[in-house]
C-alpha positions in Angstrom: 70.8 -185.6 -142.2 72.0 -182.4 -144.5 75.2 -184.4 -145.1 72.4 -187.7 -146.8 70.5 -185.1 -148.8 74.3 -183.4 -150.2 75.2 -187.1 -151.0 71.8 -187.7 -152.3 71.9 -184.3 -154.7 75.1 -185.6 -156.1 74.2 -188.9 -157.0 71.3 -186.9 -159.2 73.6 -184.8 -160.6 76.5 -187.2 -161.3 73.4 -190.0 -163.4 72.3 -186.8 -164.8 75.5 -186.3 -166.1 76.2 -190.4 -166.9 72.9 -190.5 -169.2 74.6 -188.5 -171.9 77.2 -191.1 -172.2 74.0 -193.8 -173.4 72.8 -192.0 -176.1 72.1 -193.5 -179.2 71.2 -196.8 -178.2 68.8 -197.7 -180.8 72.1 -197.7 -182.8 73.2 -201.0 -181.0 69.6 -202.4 -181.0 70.1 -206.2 -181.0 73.9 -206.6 -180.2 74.2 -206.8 -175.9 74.8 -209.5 -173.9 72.1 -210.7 -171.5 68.9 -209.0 -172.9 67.2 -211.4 -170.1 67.9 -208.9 -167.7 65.5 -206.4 -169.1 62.5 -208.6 -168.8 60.6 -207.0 -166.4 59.9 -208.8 -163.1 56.8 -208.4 -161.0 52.9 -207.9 -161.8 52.4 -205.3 -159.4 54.8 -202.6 -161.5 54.5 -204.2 -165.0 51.2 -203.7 -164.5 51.7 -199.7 -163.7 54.1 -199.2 -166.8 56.9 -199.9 -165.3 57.4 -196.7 -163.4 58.7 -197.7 -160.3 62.1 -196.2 -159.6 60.7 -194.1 -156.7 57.8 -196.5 -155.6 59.4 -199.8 -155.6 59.3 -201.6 -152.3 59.3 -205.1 -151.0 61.0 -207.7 -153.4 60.2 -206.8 -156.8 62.2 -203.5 -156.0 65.1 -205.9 -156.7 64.2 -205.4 -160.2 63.3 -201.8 -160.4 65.3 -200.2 -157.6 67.2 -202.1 -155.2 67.1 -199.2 -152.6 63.2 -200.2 -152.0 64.2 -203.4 -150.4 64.0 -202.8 -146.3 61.3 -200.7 -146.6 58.9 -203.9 -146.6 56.8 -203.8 -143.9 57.6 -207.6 -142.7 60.4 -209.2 -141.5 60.6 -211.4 -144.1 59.1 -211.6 -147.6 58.9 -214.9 -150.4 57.7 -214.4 -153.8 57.0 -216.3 -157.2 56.4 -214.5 -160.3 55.7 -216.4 -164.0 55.5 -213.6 -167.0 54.4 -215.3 -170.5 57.1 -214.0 -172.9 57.2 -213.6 -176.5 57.5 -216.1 -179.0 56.3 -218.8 -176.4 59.3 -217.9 -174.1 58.5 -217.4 -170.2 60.1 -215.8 -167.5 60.1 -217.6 -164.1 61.0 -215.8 -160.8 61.9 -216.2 -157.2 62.7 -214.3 -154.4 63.4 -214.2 -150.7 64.5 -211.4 -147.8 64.9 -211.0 -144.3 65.3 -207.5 -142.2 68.8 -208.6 -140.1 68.4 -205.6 -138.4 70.9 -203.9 -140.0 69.0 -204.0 -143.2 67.4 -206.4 -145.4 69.3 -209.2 -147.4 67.9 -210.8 -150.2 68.6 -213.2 -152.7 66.5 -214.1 -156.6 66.5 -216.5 -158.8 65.2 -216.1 -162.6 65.1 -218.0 -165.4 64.2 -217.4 -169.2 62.6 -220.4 -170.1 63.3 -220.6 -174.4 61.9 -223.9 -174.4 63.3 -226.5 -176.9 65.3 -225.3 -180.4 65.6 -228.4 -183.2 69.4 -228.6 -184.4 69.4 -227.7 -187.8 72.5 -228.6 -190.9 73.4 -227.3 -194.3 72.3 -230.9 -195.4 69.2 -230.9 -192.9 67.7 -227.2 -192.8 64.4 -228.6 -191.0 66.5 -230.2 -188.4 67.9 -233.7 -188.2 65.7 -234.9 -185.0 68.0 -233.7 -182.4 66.7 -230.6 -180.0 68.6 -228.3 -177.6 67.5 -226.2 -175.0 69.0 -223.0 -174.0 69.7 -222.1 -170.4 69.4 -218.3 -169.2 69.5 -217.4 -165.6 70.3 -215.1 -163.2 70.9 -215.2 -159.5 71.0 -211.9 -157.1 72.2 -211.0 -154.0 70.7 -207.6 -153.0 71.0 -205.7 -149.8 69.3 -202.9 -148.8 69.6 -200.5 -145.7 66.9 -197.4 -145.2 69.3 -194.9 -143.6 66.7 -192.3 -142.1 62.9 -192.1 -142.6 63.2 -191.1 -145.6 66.9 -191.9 -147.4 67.2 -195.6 -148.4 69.7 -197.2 -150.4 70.4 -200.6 -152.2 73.0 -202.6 -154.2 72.9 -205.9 -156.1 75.3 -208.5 -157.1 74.2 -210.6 -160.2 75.9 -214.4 -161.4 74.8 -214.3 -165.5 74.7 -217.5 -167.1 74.0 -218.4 -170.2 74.2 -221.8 -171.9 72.7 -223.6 -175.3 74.2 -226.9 -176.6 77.9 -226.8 -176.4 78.3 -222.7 -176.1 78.2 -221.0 -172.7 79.3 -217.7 -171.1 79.1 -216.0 -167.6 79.4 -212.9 -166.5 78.8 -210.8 -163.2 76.2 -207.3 -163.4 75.6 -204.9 -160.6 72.5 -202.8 -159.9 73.0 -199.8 -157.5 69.8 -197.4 -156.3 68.6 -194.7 -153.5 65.2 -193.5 -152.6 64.6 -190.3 -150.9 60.4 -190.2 -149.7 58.6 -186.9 -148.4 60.4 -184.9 -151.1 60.6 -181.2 -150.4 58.9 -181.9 -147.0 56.1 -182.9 -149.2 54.2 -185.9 -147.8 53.9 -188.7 -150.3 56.1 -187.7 -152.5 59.1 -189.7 -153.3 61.8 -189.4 -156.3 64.5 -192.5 -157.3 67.5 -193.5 -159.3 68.6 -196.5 -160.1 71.3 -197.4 -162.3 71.4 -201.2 -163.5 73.7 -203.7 -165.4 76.7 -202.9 -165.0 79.5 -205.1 -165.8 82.1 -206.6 -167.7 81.6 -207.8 -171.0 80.4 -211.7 -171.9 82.4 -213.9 -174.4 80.6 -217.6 -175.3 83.1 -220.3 -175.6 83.3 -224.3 -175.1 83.6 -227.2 -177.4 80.5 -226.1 -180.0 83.1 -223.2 -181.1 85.5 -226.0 -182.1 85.5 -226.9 -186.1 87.6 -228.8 -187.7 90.1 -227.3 -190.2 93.8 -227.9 -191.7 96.5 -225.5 -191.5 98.1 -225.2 -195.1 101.1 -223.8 -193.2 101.9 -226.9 -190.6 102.3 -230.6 -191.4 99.4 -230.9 -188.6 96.5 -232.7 -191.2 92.5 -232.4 -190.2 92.4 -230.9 -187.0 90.4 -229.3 -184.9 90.4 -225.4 -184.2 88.2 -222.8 -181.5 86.3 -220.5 -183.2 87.4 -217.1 -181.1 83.8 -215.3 -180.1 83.4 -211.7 -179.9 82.6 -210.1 -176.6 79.0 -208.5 -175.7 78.4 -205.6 -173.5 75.9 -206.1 -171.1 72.7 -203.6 -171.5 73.5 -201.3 -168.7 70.2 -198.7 -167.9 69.9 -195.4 -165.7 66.4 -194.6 -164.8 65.4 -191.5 -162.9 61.7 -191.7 -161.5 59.3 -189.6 -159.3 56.0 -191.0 -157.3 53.3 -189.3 -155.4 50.8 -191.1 -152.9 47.7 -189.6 -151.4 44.9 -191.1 -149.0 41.3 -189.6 -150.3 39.9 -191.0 -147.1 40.5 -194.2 -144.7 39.7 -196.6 -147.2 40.3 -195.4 -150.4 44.5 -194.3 -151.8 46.0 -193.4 -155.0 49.6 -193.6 -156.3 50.9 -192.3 -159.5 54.8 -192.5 -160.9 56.8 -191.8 -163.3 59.7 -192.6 -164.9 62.6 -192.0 -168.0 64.6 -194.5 -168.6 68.0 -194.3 -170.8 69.0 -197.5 -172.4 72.5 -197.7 -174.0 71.4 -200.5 -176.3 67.8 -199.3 -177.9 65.8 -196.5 -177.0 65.1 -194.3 -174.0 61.5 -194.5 -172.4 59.2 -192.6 -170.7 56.9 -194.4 -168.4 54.1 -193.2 -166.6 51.7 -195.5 -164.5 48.9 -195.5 -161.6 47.3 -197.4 -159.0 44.1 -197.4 -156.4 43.6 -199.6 -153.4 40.6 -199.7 -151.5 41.0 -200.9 -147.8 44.7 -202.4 -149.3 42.4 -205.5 -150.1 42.0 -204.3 -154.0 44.3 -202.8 -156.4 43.6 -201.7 -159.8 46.2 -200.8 -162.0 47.4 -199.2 -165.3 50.1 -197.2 -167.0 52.0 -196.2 -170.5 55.7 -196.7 -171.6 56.2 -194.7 -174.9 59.6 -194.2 -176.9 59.5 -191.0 -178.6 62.2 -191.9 -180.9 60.3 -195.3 -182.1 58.9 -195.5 -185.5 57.2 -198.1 -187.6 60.3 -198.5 -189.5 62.3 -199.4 -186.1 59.5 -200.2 -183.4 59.3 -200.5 -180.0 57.1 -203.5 -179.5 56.4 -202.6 -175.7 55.5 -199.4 -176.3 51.9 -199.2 -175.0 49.4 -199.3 -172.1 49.2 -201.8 -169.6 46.5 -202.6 -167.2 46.2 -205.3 -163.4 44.8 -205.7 -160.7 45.7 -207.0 -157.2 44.2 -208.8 -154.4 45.6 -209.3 -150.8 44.1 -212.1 -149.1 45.1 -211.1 -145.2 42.1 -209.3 -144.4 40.0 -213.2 -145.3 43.0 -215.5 -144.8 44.9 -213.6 -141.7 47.8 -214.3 -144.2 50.1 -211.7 -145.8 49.3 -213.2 -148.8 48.7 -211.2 -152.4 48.0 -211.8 -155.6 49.0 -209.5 -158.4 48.4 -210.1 -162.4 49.2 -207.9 -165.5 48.3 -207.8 -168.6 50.8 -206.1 -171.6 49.9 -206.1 -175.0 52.7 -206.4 -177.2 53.0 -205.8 -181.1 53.6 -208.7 -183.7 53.4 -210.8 -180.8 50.5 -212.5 -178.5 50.2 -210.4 -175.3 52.3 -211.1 -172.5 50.2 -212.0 -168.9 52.0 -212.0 -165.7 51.4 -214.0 -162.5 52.8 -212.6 -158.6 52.3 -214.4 -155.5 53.9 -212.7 -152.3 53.5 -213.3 -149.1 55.0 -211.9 -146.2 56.4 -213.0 -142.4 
């Protein structure tokens, strides 16, 4: 065990260390590769702020900290999520484990719907009747393994791909995280890190890079030529969290977390969040993600509350069944509601 908690301190220390090496992201606001693997996942923690590094459990810790994974209390666990996004984009989401025993395996699906673009010319700048539609998605294979009562550990393996008309690119991301719960022998309280996307850079290439051009210097005439694209790093993350969860009586808990975020492609976050169940029928939820360096000139347009509630239907149905939804308000832009079914085995 005191050999786990060294290895654990380390980790800290060694992020710690790796977060001064994001700073400035704001900087690069804009320029990565991939920005669909930000978008959030999951009502349950949207809903809380997004402060789930140390709280995350069950499949949506895929997202938020892969170490949460085989601490589900089922054997095996199935869930849907649907987020509206901005701009009438939408992110859809699935996800599947099983505990093998030797930890849990799982494997997601997601998919940033863009919905259809019109092709537009020099000669035709309202488009010429033909449409495209771009193709963003991800799919992970995360395993998990909780290595004593209270150390658990997780790692993911991410296929990018990324596609529109005749351009595509690919790329491969890893996400690595640990959990340690009862934190200074203190029941309930749990602290997480989690670092996220990171990778190899994406280049776009295929036949819509091709333009036709003539080389003054061969006897080749018209021909056609590949434009060369430049390459995109992907927008790696380190988050560092803490979480503390306390039962006022039998019926009635409370859970608070927090979280700070460094993003090497736009600005660090805290994020603070919040939730009570009564009987673990009905969840209420809220919670804050703030970037102190934001301004009006250079917003953040997440930076604000959020608010959900959750209802699990096993107590009525006999089913492991839950439904979680989340509302985030979001600035020049309609507010963004998210959808969760899970169910578990």
């Amino acid at each position: 065990m005191n050999h786990l908690k060294r290895l654990f301190y380390f980790f800290i220390v060694f992020l710690g260390s790796a977060v001064q090496m994001f700073g400035g992201g704001q900087n690069r606001a804009g320029t990565a590769a991939a920005p669909e693997l930000l978008i959030p996942i999951g009502s349950r923690y949207v809903a809380m702020g997004g402060a789930a590094v140390a709280s995350a459990t069950g499949l949506e810790s895929i997202f938020w900290n892969p170490a949460g994974l085989d601490l589900s209390k089922d054997n095996a666990d199935l869930m849907f999520s649907y987020r509206q996004y901005i701009a009438d984009m939408s992110m859809n989401y699935f996800a599947v484990s099983g505990n093998l025993g030797f930890g849990t395996l799982g494997v997601s699906f997601r998919n940033l719907n863009i919905g259809n673009i019109n092709v537009t010319t020099m000669d035709q700048p309202d488009g010429n009747g033909e449409v495209f539609s771009p193709t963003y998605f991800v799919l992970g294979l995360t395993y998990s393994k909780a290595l004593t009562d209270r150390i658990s550990i997780g790692a993911s393996a991410n296929l990018i791909n990324e596609s529109w008309a005749r351009v595509k690119a690919n790329g491969v991301s890893f996400d690595f995280g640990v959990q340690y719960r009862d934190f200074f022998s203190t029941p309930g309280l749990s602290i997480g890190v989690a670092v996220k996307n990171l990778g190899g850079s994406l280049q776009y290439g295929g036949s819509g890079l091709w333009v036709q051009a003539q080389d003054p210097t061969s006897n080749r005439g018209l021909t056609y030529y590949q434009v060369g694209a430049g390459e995109f790093e992907l927008p790696s993350t380190i988050a560092l969290g803490v979480a503390y969860s306390r039962s006022i009586d039998e019926d009635n808990k409370v859970s608070v977390a927090g979280s700070f975020v460094n993003n090497n492609f736009s600005y660090d976050e805290y994020r603070i969040g919040a939730e009570y169940s009564f009987k673990d029928i009905v969840f209420v939820r809220g919670g804050y993600n703030f970037s102190p360096q934001a301004s009006d000139a250079i917003p953040n347009i997440f930076q604000n509350f959020s608010a959900g509630f959750g209802i699990n239907f096993a107590s009525f149905s006999g089913l492991d069944i839950t439904l979680d939804y989340a509302y985030i308000p979001v600035k020049y832009f309609d507010a963004n509601n998210s959808f969760t079914v899970r169910m578990g085995f």
